[in-house]
C-alpha positions in Angstrom: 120.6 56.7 56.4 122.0 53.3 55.7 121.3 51.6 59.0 117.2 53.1 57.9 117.8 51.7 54.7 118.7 48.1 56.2 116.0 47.9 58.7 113.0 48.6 55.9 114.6 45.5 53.7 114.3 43.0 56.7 111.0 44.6 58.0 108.5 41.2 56.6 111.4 38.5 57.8 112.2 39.4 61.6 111.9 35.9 62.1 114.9 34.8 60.6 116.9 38.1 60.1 116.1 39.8 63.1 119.8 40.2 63.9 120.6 42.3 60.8 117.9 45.0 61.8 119.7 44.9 65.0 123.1 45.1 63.3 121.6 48.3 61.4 119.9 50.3 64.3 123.3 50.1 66.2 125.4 51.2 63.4 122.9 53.9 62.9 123.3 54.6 66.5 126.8 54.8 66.1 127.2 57.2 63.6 124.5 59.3 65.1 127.4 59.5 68.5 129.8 60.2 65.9 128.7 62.8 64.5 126.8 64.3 68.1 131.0 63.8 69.3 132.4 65.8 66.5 129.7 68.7 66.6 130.4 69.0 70.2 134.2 69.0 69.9 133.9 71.6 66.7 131.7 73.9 69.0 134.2 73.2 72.3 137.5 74.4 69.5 135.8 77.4 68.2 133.8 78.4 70.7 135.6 78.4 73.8 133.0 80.5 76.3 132.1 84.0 76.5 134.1 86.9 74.8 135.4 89.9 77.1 132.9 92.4 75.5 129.7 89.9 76.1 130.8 89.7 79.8 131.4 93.4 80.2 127.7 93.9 78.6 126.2 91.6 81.1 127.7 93.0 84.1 127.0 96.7 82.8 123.4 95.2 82.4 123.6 94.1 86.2 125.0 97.3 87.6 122.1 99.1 86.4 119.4 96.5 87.4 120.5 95.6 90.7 120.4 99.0 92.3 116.7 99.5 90.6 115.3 96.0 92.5 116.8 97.0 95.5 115.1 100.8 96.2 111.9 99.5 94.4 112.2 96.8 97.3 113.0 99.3 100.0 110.2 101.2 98.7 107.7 98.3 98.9 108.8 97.4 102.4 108.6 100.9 103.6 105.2 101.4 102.2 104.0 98.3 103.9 105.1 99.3 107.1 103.6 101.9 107.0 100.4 100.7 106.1 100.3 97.6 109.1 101.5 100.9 111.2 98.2 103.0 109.9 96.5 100.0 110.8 97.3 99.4 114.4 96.7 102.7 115.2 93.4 102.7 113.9 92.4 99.7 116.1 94.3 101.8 118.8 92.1 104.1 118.1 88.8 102.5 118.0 89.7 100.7 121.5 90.6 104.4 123.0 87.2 105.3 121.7 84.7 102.5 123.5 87.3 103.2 126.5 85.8 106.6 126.3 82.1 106.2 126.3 82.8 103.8 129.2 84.7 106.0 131.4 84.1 109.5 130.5 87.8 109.8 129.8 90.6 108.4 127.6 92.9 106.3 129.0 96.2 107.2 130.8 97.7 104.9 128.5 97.8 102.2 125.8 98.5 99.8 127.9 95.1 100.8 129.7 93.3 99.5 126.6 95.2 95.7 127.3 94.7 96.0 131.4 91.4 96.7 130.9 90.1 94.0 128.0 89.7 96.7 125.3 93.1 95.2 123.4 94.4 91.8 123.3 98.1 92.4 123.3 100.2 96.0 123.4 100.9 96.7 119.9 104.2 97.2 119.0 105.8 99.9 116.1 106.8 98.4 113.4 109.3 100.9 112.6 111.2 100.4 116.2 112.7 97.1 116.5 113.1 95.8 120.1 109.3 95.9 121.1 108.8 99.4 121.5 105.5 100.5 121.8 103.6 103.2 119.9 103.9 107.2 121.8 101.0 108.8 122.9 99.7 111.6 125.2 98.3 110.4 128.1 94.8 111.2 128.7 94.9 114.0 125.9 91.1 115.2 124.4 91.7 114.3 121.4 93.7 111.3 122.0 96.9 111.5 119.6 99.3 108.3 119.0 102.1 108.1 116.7 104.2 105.7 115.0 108.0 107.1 114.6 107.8 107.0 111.0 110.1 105.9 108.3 112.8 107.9 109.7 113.2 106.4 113.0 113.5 109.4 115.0 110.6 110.6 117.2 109.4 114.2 116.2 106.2 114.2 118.4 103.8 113.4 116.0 105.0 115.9 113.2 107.4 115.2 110.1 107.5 111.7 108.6 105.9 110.5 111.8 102.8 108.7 111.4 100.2 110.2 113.6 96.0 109.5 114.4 94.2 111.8 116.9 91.0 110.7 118.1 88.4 112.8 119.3 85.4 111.6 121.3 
């Protein structure tokens, strides 16, 4: 508080004692480091870093969040799959459909529905990686296509597997 003290006297005359404000601020300064050092090195002595127990509660705190994030995760992912899934196979579906009041027939095939203009690409199941297509019965009244499902195993259209049929 001195240094504060100082600069108020010589506030009117910066003129001619300019340099004793300047003298003030630094020692003001000063002490202010002094006492900023000391608080740090009083902490750094008593306070050396975190106690056994406060680590133990954070990793106990981890164990049972982590595993949480990672099935709500899987569970999102899974869920979204199977949604872009329902999705193809409803375009699948729709294209099988104008192939039908075209022809008289469905397709032997989805890869009909690309030959013939009625898809732009094959679509692939998102479930499979390696580009394999969707399964379907070829030329079948109703027209039935299938996803493999969550599971990744095929079970013809029945369990987990994700399944449209399409009737004329």
């Amino acid at each position: 508080m001195i240094g504060f003290q100082n600069m108020y006297l010589f506030v009117d005359d910066i003129g001619a004692r300019g340099w004793l404000i300047m003298g003030a601020i630094s020692s003001f300064l000063e002490a202010k480091s002094d006492h900023k050092q000391y608080h740090y090195q009083h902490i750094r002595a008593n306070e050396a870093g975190f106690s056994l127990i406060e680590l133990l509660f954070v990793i106990t705190i981890l164990a049972v969040l982590i595993p949480i994030a990672v099935l709500t995760y899987s569970g999102v992912q899974t869920k979204v799959t199977t949604d872009l899934v329902t999705v193809d196979l409803k375009v699948i579906g729709a294209a099988a459909r104008t192939y039908y009041m075209k022809n008289g027939t469905f397709p032997i095939g989805i890869q009909t529905l690309v030959d013939d203009g009625y898809l732009d690409e094959l679509p692939k199941d998102k479930f499979v990686s390696g580009g394999v297509g969707y399964r379907f019965i070829p030329s079948s009244n109703p027209f039935k296509v299938w996803s493999i499902g969550p599971n990744k195993s095929d079970d013809g259209g029945a369990a987990d597997d994700i399944k449209l049929e399409f009737a004329p």
